[in-house]
C-alpha positions in Angstrom: 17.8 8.6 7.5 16.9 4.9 7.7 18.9 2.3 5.5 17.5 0.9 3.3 18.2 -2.7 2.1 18.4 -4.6 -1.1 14.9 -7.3 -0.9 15.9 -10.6 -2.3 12.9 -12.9 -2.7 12.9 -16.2 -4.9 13.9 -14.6 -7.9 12.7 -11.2 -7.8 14.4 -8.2 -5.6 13.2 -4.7 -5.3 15.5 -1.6 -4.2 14.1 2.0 -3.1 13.9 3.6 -6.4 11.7 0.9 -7.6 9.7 1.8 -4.2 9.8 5.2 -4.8 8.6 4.7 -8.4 5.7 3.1 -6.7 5.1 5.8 -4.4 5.3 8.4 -7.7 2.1 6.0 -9.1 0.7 6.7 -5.8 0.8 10.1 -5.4 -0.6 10.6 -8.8 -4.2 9.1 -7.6 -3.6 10.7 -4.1 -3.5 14.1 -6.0 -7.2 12.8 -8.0 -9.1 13.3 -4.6 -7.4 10.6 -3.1 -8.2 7.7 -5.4 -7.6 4.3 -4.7 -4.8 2.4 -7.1 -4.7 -1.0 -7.6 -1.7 -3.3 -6.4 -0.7 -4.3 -10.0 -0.4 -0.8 -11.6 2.0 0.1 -8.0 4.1 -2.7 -8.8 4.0 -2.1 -12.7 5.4 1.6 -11.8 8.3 0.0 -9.9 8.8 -2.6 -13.0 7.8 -5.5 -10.7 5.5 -8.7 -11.8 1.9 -8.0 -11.0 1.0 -9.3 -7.3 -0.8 -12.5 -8.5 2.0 -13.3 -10.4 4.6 -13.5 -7.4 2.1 -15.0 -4.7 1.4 -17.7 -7.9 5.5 -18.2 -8.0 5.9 -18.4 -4.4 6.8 -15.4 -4.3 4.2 -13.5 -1.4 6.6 -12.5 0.8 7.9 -10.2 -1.7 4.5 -8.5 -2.0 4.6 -8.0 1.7 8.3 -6.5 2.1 7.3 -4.4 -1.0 4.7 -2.6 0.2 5.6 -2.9 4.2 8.6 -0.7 2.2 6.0 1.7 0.6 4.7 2.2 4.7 8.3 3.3 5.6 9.3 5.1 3.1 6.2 7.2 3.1 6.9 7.7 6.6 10.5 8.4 5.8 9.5 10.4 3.6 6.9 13.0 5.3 3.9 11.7 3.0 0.9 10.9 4.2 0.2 7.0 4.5 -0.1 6.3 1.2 -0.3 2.8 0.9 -3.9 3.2 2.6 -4.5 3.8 -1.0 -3.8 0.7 -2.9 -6.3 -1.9 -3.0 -7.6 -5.1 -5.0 -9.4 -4.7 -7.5 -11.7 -8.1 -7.6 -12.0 -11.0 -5.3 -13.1 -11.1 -1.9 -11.3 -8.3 -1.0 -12.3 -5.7 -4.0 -11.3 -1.9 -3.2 -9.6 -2.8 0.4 -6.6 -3.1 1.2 -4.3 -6.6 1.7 -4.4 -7.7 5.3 -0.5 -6.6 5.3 -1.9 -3.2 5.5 -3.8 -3.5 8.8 -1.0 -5.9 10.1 1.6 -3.4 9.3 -0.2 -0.8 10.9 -0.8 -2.8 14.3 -4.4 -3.6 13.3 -6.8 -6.8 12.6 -7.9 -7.6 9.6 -11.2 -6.6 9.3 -12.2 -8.8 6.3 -10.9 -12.4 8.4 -12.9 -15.0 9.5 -13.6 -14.5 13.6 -12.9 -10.9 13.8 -15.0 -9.1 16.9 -17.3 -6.2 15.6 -15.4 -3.6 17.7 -11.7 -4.6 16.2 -13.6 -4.7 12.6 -15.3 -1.5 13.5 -12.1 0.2 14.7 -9.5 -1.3 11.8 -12.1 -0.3 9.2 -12.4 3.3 10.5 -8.7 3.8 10.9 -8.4 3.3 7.0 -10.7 5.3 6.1 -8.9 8.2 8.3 -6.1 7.5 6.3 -7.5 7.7 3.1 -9.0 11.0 4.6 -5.6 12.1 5.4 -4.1 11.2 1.3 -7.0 12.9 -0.1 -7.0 15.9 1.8 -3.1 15.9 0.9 -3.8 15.5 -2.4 -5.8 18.4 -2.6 -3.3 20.5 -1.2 -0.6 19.0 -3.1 -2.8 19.5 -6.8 -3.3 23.3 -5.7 0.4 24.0 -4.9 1.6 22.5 -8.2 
């Protein structure tokens, strides 16, 4: 089992129940044909500011442990990857996910400035496996429950 570690940030912290609480608000939408959730009702499950709140206190990193944490635990876990699911919900980036997400998962971002066609191409079909992979768990996981 991996350790897990206390985050400390600025002022906020986040432990693993709060992740798994995140993960719970996750795997509620995974189990509704794998729909998306947006970043502020993850971190409201785990009783965390919204996301624009912390990256306006300085706080960003936080937002990037936090969900880097959702990636391993879901690993840790035996879930699928369910942070593929959890997206913005306006902006530039409306229904995809951060750039953590690709950087986490050894990708480029897709949505940056000077990104070839064949890395956007192959990032932006890699998610979308994913998000095949929640959904179709989802749909298992409605049936058997």
């Amino acid at each position: 089992m991996l350790a897990f570690r206390e985050m400390r940030v600025a002022r906020h912290t986040f432990n693993e129940e709060q992740v798994d609480a995140g993960i719970d608000a996750i795997i509620e939408r995974a189990k509704d044909r794998g729909q998306t959730i947006r970043y502020s009702a993850v971190f409201a499950a785990a009783g965390l500011p919204e996301p624009q709140q912390l990256h306006q206190g300085a706080e960003s990193q936080l937002v990037t442990d936090f969900m880097k944490a959702i990636h391993d635990r879901c690993i840790q876990r035996g879930l699928p990857p369910l942070d593929s699911l959890v997206v913005h919900v306006a902006g530039p980036r409306q229904s995809w996910p951060g750039g953590g997400y690709f950087k986490v998962n050894g990708l480029v971002d897709p949505l940056k400035d000077r990104v070839s066609a064949a890395d956007q191409v192959t990032a932006t079909r890699f998610w979308e496996d994913q998000k095949k992979e929640c959904m179709e768990w989802g749909v298992r996981a409605r049936r058997t429950s």
